[in-house]
C-alpha positions in Angstrom: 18.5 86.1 137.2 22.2 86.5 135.9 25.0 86.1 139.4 27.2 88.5 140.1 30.8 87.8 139.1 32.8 86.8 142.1 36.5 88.4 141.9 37.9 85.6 144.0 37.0 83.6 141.3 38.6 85.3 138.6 34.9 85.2 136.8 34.6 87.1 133.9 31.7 86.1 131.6 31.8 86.0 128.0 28.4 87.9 126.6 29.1 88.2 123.3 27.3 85.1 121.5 29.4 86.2 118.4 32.7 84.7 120.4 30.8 81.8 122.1 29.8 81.1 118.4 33.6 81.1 116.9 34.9 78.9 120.4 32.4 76.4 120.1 32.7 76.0 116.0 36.9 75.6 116.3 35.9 72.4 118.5 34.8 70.9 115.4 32.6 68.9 117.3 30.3 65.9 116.4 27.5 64.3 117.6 29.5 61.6 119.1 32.1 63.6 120.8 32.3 64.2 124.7 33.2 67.5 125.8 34.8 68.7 129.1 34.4 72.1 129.9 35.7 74.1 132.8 33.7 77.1 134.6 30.6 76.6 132.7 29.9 80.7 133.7 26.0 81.0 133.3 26.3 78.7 130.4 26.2 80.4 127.4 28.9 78.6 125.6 27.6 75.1 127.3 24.1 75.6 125.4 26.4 75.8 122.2 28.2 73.1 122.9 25.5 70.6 123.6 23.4 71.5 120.2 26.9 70.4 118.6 28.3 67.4 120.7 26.5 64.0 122.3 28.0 65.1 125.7 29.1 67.6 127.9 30.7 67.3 131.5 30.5 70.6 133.0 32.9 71.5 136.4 31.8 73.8 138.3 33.4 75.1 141.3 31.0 77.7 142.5 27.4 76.5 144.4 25.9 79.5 143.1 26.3 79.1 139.6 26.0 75.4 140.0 22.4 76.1 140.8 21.3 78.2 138.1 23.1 75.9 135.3 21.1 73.2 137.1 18.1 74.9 136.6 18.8 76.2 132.8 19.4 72.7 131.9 16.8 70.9 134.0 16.0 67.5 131.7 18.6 67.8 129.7 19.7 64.3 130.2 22.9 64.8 128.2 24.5 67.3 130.7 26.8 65.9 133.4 27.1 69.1 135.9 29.6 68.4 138.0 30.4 70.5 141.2 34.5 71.0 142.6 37.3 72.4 141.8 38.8 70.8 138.5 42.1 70.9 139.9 41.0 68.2 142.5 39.5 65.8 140.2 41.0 62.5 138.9 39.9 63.6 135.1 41.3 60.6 133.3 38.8 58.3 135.5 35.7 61.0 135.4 35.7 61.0 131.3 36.6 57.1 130.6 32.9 56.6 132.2 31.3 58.8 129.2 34.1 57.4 126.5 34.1 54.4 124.5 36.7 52.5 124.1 39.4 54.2 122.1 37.9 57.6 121.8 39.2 60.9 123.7 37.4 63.5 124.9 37.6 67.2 123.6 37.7 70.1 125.8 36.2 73.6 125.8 36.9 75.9 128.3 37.3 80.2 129.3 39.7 79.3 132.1 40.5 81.4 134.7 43.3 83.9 134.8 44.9 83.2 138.3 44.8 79.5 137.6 45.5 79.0 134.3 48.8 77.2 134.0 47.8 74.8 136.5 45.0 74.2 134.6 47.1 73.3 131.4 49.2 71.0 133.6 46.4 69.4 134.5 44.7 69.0 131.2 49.2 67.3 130.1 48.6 64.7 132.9 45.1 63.7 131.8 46.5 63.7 127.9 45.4 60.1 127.7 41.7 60.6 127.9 42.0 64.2 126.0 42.7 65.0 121.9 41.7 68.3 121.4 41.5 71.5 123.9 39.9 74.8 122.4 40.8 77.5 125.5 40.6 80.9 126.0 43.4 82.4 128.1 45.1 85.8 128.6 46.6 86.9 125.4 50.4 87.0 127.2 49.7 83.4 127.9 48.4 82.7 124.6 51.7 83.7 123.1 53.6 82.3 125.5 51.6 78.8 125.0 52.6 79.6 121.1 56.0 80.9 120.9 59.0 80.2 118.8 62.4 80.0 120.1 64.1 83.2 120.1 61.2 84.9 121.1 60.4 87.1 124.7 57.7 85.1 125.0 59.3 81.6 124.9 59.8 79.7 128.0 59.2 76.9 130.2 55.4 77.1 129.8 56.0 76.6 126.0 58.6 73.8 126.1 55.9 71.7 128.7 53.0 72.6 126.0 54.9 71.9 122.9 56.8 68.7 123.8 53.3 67.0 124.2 50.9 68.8 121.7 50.4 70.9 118.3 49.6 74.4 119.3 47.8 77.2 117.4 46.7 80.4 118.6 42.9 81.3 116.6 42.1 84.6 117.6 41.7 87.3 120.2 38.8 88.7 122.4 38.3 92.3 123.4 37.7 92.9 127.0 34.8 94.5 126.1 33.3 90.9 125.1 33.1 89.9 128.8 31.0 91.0 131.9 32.9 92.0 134.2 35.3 93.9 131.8 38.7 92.1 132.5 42.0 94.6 132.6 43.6 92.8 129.5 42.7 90.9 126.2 42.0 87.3 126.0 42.9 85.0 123.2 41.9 81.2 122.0 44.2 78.9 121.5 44.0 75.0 119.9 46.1 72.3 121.8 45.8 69.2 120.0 47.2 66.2 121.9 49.9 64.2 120.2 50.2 60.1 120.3 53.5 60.4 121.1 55.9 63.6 122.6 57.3 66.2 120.0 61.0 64.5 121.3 61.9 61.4 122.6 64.4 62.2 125.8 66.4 59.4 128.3 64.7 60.8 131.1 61.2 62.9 130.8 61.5 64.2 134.6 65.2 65.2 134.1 64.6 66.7 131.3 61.8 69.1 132.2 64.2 69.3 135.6 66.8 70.6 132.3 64.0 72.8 131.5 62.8 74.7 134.5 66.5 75.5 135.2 67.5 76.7 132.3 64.3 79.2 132.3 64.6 79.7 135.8 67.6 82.6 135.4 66.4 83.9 131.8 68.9 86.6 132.0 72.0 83.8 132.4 73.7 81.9 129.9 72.5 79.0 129.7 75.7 77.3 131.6 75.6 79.2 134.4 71.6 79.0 134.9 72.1 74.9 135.1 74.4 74.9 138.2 71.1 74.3 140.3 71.2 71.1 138.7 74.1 70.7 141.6 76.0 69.5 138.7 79.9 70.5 138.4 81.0 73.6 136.0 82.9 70.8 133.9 79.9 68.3 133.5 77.5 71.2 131.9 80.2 72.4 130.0 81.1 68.8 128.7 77.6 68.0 127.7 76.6 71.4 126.0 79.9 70.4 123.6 78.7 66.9 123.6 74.6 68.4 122.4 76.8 70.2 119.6 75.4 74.0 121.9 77.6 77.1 122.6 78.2 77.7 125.9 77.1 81.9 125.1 73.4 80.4 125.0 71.0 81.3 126.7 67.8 78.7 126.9 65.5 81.1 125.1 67.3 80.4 121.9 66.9 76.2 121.8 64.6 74.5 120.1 63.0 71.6 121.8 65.4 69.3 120.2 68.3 71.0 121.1 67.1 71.0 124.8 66.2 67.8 124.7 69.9 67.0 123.4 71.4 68.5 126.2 68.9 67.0 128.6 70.1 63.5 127.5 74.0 64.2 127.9 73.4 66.0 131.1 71.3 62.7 131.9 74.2 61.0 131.5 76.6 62.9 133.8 73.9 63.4 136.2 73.8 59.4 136.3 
């Protein structure tokens, strides 16, 4: 008997096998892989996912649901259902006991709308373990997750994403797709892991400190929005001319590797 969607929960179930067809197939999995995915749902896409991969660890945070997925997959030996809140959980040490040495795990996932972004920041800090992440988010994320400098969309969110992975958005999902019927449109997006970050910076906690300020006052040039570094007017200005960046910026318009430029002179004052 299918559960009623809980709101607090942000569930919204994706029904269309169609869609659960296309998210599974742009894992690219294989026999040997291990999948992680988050809010199994009823699982629909988790019965995809284990006729393509060797193993899936499923988090569930709902008892509920927990209950009927054990039940649907009673015997299958190749399922580890796991119940709590993913945010909790020490991922890098729950996968290494399904993977062999060297491998990563790949994960699948229709997050949740309220939590998404700490769900992505999760998924950066467990990067070691992970290669691949095939999720479906709200389309304004999905672009955001995506965007080029210059755009509306580009921000912080991007900068974190892009400076540790290769990101591709593959398609969109009508609302119609999912019971409940959520307000807006979702959309999949690829976020490949790389060995190494996009940039190499001096500092990788100052410079995402670089980063938060500068997107904190969007509107601001890009001089002004850095004074809650607590740095002095002369400093910012100094390393902007130093990072080869006008000081009529505004962050929205740097590339990683200009951010990461100034990050590094700003380092340097700051030191």
């Amino acid at each position: 008997m299918p559960v009623k969607a809980k709101k607090r929960l942000g569930q919204h179930f994706l029904r269309d096998r169609s869609y659960l067809i296309r998210i599974a197939e742009a894992a690219s999995l294989r026999p040997e892989d291990v999948v992680l995915e988050i809010g199994p749902g009823e699982g629909d896409l988790t019965e995809l996912l284990l006729e393509r991969a060797g193993r899936v660890i499923a988090v569930e945070i709902d008892p509920e649901l927990v209950a009927l997925l054990r039940s649907r997959f009673q015997g299958e030996d190749r399922l580890a259902l796991i119940q709590g809140d993913v945010l909790k959980l020490d991922l890098t040490s729950l996968l290494s006991e399904h993977l062999s040495v060297g491998s990563k795990a790949k994960v699948v996932a229709n997050i949740p709308y309220y939590i998404t972004s700490p769900i992505i920041e999760k998924l950066i800090e467990s990067r070691r373990v992970l290669g691949e992440c095939v999720l479906t988010v709200q389309r304004e994320v999905a672009r955001r997750i995506c965007a080029v400098p210059g755009s509306k969309e580009y921000g912080s969110l991007t900068v974190l994403v892009q400076y540790f992975a290769d990101v591709e958005l593959l398609f969109d999902i009508p609302p119609g797709a999912f019971r409940p019927r959520p307000k807006v449109t979702s959309s999949v997006v690829r976020i490949s892991f790389r060995e190494r970050p996009r940039v190499e910076v001096k500092d990788e906690g100052f410079f995402f400190r670089v980063v938060r300020a500068a997107f904190g006052q969007r509107r601001k040039m890009i001089k002004n929005a850095l004074r809650s570094l607590g740095l002095a007017d002369e400093a910012i200005r100094s390393a902007m001319e130093r990072a080869g960046i006008s000081l009529e910026e505004r962050a929205e318009s740097l590339t990683l590797e200009q951010l990461s430029r100034l990050a590094d002179e700003l380092f340097v004052s700051h030191a």
